[in-house]
C-alpha positions in Angstrom: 22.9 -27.8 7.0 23.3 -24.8 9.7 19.4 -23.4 10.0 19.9 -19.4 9.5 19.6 -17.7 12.8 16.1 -15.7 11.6 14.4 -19.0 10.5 14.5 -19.5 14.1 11.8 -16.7 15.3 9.8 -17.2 11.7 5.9 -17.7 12.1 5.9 -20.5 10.0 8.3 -22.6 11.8 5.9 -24.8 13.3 3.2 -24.8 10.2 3.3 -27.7 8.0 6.0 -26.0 4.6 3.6 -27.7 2.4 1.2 -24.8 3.0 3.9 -22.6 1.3 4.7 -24.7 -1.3 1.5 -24.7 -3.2 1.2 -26.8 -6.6 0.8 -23.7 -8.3 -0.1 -20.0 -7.5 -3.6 -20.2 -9.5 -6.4 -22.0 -9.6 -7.8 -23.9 -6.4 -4.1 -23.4 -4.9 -4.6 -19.5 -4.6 -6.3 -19.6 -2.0 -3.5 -22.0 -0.4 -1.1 -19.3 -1.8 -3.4 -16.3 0.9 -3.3 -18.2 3.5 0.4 -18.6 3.5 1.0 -14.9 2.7 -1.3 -14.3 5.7 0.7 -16.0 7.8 3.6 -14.1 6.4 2.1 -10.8 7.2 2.6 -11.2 10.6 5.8 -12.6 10.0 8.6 -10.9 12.4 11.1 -12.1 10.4 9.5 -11.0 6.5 12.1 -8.8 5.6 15.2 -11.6 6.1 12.9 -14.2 4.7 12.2 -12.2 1.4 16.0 -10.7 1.5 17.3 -14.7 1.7 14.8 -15.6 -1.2 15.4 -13.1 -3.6 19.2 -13.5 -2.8 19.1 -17.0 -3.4 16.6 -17.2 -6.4 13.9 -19.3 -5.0 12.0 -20.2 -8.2 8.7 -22.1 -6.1 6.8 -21.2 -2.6 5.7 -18.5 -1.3 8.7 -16.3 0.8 8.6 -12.9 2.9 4.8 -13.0 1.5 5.6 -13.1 -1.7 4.8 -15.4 -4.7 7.5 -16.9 -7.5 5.8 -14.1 -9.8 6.2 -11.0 -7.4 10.3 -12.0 -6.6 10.9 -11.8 -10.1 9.5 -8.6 -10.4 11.4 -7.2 -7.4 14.3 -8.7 -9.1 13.6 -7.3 -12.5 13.3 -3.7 -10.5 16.6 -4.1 -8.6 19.7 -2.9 -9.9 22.1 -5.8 -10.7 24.5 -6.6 -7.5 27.7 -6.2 -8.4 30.1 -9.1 -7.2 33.5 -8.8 -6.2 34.2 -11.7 -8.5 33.1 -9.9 -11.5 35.9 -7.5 -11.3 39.0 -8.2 -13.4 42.0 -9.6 -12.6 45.5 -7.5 -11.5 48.7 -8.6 -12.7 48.2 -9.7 -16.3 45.9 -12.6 -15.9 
């Protein structure tokens, strides 16, 4: 698989990904969770890295600086995308 061009300047490209892929977001593992979204912070690539996760629906690990918990709330606020596939066939189909 191509590596998306912004994954290349991410701050977390030479960090072990199992520091952003916590067993869970509670517990002992929150404070796992911080230190990834520090990391993050600094990030100059946050924006793409959220944009990518939320586009793609990453259900675990922490992208952009963000939790599973806070994506689906920034996709619960969005406005559904509309997709050019949704629209209905011309010509009698």
């Amino acid at each position: 698989m191509m590596m998306l061009d912004w994954t290349r300047r991410a701050a977390c490209l030479d960090l072990d990904p199992e520091l952003f892929f916590p067993i869970s977001v509670e517990g002992p593992s929150q404070s796992q969770v911080e230190r990834a979204k520090t990391v993050c912070h600094g990030c100059p690539v946050r924006e793409p890295c959220l944009e990518y996760a939320l586009t793609t629906r990453q259900a675990y690990g922490v992208w952009g600086g963000t939790d599973p918990e806070q994506r689906r709330e920034l996709s619960l606020a969005e406005p559904p995308r509309e997709s050019v596939h949704a629209q209905p066939l011309r010509g009698g189909r």
